[in-house]
N, C-alpha and C positions, 0 to 999 in steps of 0.2 A: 334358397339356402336356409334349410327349417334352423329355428332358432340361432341366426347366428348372431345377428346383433346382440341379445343378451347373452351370449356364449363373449363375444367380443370386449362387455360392458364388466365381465362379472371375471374371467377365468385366466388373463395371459399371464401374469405374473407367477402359477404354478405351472403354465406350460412352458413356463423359460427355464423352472429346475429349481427355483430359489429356494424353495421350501418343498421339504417332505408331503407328497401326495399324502400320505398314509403314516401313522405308524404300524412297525414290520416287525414286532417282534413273535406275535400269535403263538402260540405254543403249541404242544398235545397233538401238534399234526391237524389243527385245524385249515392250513392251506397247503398248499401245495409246495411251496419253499418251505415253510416250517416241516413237511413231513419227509423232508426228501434226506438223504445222507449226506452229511455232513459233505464228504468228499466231490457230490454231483451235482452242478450246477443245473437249475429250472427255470428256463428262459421260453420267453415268448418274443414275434417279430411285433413292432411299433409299426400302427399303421399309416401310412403317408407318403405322400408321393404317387408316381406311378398312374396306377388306374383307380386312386381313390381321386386325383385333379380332376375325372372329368364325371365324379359319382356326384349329386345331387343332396349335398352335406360338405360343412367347413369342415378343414385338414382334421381327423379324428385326435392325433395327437396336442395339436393345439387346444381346441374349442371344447372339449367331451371330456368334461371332470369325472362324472362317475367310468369312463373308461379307464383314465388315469390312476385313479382309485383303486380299484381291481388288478392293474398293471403294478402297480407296485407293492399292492399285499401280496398277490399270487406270487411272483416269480421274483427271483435274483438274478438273472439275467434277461438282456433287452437286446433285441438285431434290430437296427435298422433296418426296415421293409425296403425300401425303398434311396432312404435319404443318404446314404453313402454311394449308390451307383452314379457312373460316368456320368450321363445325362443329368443327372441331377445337382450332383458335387462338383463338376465340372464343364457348366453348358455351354460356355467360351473358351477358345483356346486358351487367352490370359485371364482367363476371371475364375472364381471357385467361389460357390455359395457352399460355404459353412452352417450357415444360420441355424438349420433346422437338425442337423447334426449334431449341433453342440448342444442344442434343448435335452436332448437326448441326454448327451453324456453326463448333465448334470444336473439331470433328476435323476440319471442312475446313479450319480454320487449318492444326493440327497437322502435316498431311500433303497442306499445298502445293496443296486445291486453293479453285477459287471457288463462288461459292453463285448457283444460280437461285433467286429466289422465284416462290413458285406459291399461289396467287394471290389478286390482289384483288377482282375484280367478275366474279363467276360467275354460271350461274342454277342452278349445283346444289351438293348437297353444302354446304348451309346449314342453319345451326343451328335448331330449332322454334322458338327465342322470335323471331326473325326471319320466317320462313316464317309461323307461325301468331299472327303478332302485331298489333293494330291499330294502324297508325303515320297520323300526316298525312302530310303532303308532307314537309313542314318537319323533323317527327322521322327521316324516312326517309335523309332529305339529311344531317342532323347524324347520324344513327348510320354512314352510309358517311363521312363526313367523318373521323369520330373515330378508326374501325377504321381507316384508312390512316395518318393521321399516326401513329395508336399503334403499329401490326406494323412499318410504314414505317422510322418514327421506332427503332421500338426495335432494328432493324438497323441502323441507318444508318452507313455506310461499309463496313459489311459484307458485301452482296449486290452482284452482278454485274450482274444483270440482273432486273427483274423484270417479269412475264408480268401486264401492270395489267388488262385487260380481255381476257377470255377467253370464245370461243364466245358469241358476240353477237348473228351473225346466223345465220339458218337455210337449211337449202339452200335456200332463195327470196333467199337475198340480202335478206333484212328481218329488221329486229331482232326477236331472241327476245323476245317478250312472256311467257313462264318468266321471264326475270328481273325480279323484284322491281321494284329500282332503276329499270329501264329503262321500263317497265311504269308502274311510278308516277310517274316525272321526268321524262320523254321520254329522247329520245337523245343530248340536251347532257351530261347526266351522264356520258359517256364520259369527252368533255373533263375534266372537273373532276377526274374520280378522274385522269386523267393528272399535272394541274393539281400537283394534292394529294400526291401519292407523288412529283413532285420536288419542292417545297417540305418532304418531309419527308428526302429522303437526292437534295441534287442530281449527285451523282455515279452514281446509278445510273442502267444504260439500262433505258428502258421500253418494253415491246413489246405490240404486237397480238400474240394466241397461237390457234390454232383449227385441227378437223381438218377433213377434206375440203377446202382449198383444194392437193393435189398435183396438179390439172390445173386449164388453164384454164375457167372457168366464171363463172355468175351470183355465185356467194360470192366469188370472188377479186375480180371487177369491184368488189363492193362492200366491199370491203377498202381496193383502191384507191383509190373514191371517198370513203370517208374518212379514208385519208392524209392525201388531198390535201388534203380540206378541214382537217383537224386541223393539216397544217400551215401555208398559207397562214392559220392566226389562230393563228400561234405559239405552236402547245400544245406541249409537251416529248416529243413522241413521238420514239423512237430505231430504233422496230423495228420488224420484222414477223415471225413465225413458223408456222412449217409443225411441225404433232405430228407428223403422217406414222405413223398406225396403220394400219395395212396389212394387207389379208388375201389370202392365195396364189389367193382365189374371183375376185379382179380384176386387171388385167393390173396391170405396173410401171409408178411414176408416170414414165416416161420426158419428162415436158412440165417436171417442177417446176423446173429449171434455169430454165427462161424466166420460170414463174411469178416464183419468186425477184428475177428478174432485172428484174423489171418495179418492183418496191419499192425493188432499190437503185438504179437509177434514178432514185430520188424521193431517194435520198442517204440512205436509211435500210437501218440494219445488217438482216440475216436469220440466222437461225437454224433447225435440226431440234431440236424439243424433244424428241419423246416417240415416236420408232420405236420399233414393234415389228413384226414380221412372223409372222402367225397361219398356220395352216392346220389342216385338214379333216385327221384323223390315221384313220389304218388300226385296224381292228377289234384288233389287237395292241395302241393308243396309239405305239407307235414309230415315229418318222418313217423314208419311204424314204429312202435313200440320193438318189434323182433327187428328191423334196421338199426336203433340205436343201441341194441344190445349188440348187434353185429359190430358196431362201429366201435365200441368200445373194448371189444376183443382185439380187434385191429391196434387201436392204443395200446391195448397193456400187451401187445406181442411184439412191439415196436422197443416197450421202456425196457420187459423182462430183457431182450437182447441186449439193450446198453447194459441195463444191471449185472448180465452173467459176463459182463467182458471188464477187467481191471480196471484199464488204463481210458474208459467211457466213461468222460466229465464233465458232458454238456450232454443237456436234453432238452431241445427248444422247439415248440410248437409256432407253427406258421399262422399267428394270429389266435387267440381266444374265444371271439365270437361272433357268428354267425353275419352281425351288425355290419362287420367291414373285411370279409376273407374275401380275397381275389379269384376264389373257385367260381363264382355264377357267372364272375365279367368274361373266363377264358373257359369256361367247360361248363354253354346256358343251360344244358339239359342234365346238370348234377349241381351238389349242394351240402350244406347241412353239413361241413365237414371240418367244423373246429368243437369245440369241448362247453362251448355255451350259446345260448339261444339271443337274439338281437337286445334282450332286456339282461343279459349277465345272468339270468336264469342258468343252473347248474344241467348239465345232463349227465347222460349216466358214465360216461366217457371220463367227463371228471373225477369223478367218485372213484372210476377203479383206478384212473393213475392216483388220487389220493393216496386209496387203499393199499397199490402196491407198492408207492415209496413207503408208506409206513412199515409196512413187512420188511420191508428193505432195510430198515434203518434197524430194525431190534437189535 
């Protein structure tokens, strides 16, 4: 575990939140929060949990000040990666580890910015006494019932926005039968966990979250068709989101502007949660020079779409850099697909979302 005793000797007290990483007021569009519009939130996810437990490096979060550093000049918004899913937030049926959750929530205080949660009703990334558990209906309904009021409840006023029901359907546009909940309850259970997570913090916005909907298709259609039905029976739905993980093997989502656009139309906010832009790296691992120019097209064809749509108020990138993104652990033969190199080194990718929040902003 490279340097962790002096990471351990020297750094926990600002990874519990207490004090400002950074000060964040930067002007002139020198960062990326500073250059972005006032109205549009610049979020990045926090790395930990997950598939960093079995990477070869203490929790990045915790141990990695110059990450921390960076994390809270760059952005005003923060997702937990990891530390708010089932498995993680709730690895016993009666126990809830909060711990690493709440470092989060209050170094986002600390340093000015707001908190995505991530998430409530997944079909993966759940704990075995769930997964492997005999429930009725009845038990299945009260154990989702309890874990929302409880993670919900126990942010409440805290969180920005939270990601209630994620990757639901499947490229057929039909619900994921992987998930449990859905699986065992029908599809009404969407409703209720909406239901339920504003009854437990009615100030947060709640959003549809899911990848492959950046063109139009069978999954976006049915996105839409349950908007609309969730909202004509006055569920508390606020949102809809686009991950937008991306690989350089397929062209730019050049359509997601409309997609987008088609939601806020239904009067609900949109958001990019979780970009990254992968690509197929040269026998060296170092990207060309003509790769990161591509990669960075990719970016600003992502942000331009939030930007042309009103009511797109979050723009959050899946990790920052290279150091600790989840693309080499689940896709070994691509890479290189966050906005900085293992050292916080700038690439070109950054520059142009700089550039084109600042355009943004005039």
């Amino acid at each position: 575990m490279r340097k962790a005793l002096v990471a351990f000797l020297t750094l926990p007290l600002l990874a519990l939140g207490a004090q400002p990483a950074v000060a964040h007021g930067h002007g002139h569009g020198k960062t990326l929060r500073a250059a972005a519009p006032r109205d549009l939130r610049i979020g990045s996810a926090v790395a930990g949990g997950g598939h960093h437990v079995d990477q070869p490096y203490p929790d990045p979060f915790t141990y990695d000040r110059p990450y921390r550093k960076v994390l809270a000049r760059e952005f005003n918004s923060v997702s937990p990666e990891n530390q708010m899913k089932w498995e993680f937030i709730h690895p016993e049926r009666n126990r809830y580890n909060f711990g690493p959750a709440d470092a989060i929530v209050r170094f986002a205080r600390a340093n000015g910015q707001v908190v995505r949660g991530h998430t409530l009703l997944w079909h993966s990334q759940n704990p075995a006494w769930l997964n492997e558990g005999t429930f009725t209906k009845a038990e299945l309904r009260s154990i989702l019932k309890s874990h929302i009021f409880t993670v919900v409840g126990h942010y409440r006023g805290q969180i920005q926005q939270w990601d209630v029901a994620n990757e639901i359907f499947n490229e057929n546009g039909e619900y994921r039968q992987e998930n449990i909940f859905i699986a065992e309850l029908g599809p009404g259970i969407v409703a209720d966990a909406f239901r339920w997570a504003h009854q437990a913090d009615p100030k947060a916005q709640l959003f549809l979250n899911d990848y492959g909907v950046e063109w139009p298709g069978v999954k976006v259609d049915a996105y839409e068709s349950l908007a609309k039905q969730l909202l004509a029976q006055r569920v508390p739905l606020h949102g809809f989101a686009s991950q937008a993980h991306l690989s350089m093997r397929y062209g730019a989502p050049d359509q997601l502007a409309g997609v987008l656009q088609r939601f806020d139309d239904l009067g609900l906010h949109t958001a990019i949660t979780e970009l990254d832009v992968r690509m197929d790296l040269p026998a060296s691992g170092v990207p060309t020079a003509e790769q990161l120019t591509t990669q960075a097209s990719y970016y600003k064809t992502v942000l331009d779409a939030c930007l042309a749509v009103d009511g797109c108020n979050s723009f959050t990138i899946w990790g920052f850099t290279d150091k600790y993104s989840w693309v080499p652990v689940f896709f070994p033969s691509e890479g290189a697909a966050t906005i900085m190199w293992d050292d916080f080194a700038k690439k070109p990718a950054y520059y142009t979302l700089r550039d084109t929040l600042r355009a943004a902003r005039r």
